[in-house]
C-alpha positions as CSV (number, residue, x, y, z in Angstrom):
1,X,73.2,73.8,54.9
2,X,75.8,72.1,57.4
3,X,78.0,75.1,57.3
4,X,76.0,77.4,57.9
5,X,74.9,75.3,60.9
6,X,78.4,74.5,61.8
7,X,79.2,78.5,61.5
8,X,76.1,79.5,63.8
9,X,77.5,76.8,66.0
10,X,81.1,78.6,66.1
11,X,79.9,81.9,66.5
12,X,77.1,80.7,69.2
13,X,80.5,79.3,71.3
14,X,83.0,82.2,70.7
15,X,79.9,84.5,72.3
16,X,79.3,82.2,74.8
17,X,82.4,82.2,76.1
18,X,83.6,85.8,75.5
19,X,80.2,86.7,77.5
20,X,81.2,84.1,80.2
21,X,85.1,84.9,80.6
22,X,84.3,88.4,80.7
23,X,82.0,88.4,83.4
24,X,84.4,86.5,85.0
25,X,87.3,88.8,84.4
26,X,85.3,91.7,85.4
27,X,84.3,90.4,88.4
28,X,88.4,90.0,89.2
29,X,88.9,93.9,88.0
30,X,86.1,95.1,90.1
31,X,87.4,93.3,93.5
32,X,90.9,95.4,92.9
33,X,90.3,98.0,95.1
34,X,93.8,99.2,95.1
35,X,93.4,100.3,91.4
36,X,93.9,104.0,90.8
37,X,91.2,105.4,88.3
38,X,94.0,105.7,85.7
39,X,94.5,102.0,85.7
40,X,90.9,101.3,85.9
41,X,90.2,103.2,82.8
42,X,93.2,101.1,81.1
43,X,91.9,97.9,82.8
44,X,88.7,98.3,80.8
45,X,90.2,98.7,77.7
46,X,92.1,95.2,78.4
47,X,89.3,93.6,79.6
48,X,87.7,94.3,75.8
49,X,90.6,93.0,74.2
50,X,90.6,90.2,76.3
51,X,87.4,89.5,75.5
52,X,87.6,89.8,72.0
53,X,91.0,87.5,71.4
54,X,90.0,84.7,74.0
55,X,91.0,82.1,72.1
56,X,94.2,83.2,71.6
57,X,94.5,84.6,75.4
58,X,93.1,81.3,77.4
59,X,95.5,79.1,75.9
60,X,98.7,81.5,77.0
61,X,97.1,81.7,80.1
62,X,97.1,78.0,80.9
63,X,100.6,77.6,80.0
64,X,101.4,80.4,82.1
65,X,99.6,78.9,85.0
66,X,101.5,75.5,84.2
67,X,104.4,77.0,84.2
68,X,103.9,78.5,87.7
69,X,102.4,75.5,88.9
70,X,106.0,73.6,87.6
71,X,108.0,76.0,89.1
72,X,106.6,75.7,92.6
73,X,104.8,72.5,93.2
74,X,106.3,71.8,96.3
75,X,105.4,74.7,97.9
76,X,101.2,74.2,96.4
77,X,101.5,70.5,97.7
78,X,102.9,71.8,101.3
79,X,100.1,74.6,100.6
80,X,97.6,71.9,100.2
81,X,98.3,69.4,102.7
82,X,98.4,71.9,105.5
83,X,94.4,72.7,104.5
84,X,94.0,68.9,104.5
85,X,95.2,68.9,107.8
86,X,97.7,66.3,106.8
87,X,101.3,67.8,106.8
88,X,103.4,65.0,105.4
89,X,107.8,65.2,105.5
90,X,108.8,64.2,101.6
């Protein structure tokens, strides 16, 4: 009885999610206007797969993003001092 309730519970979050992160993706696809229709057509398709794999995409993601953050922190800090209003010398 506890794994089926444990596997409800891990399918009940994978759909969750996949429902949430693509909403979330579409809503990024659909504010490209500069898209050609070829692209949006292939877009779609990614956005599926996307959807499907999140687990293995979201992590990937975030270490992407990492990455970039790593690579040009000085320039986000700068970035976010100047919308602070606080531009400090380092």
């Amino acid at each position: 009885m506890l794994h089926l309730f444990l596997l409800s519970l891990v399918v009940m979050v994978y759909l969750v999610m996949g429902y949430y992160l693509f909403n979330e993706w579409l809503f990024f696809f659909l504010q490209d206007e500069e898209m050609s229709l070829e692209q949006r057509s292939f877009s779609r398709i990614i956005l599926v797969v996307m959807t499907i794999f999140w687990p293995i995409v979201v992590p990937f993601a975030y270490l992407e993003l990492l990455k970039f953050h790593k690579k040009h922190k000085k320039d986000i800090d700068l970035l976010i001092n100047q919308a602070d209003g606080r531009i400090t010398d380092d």
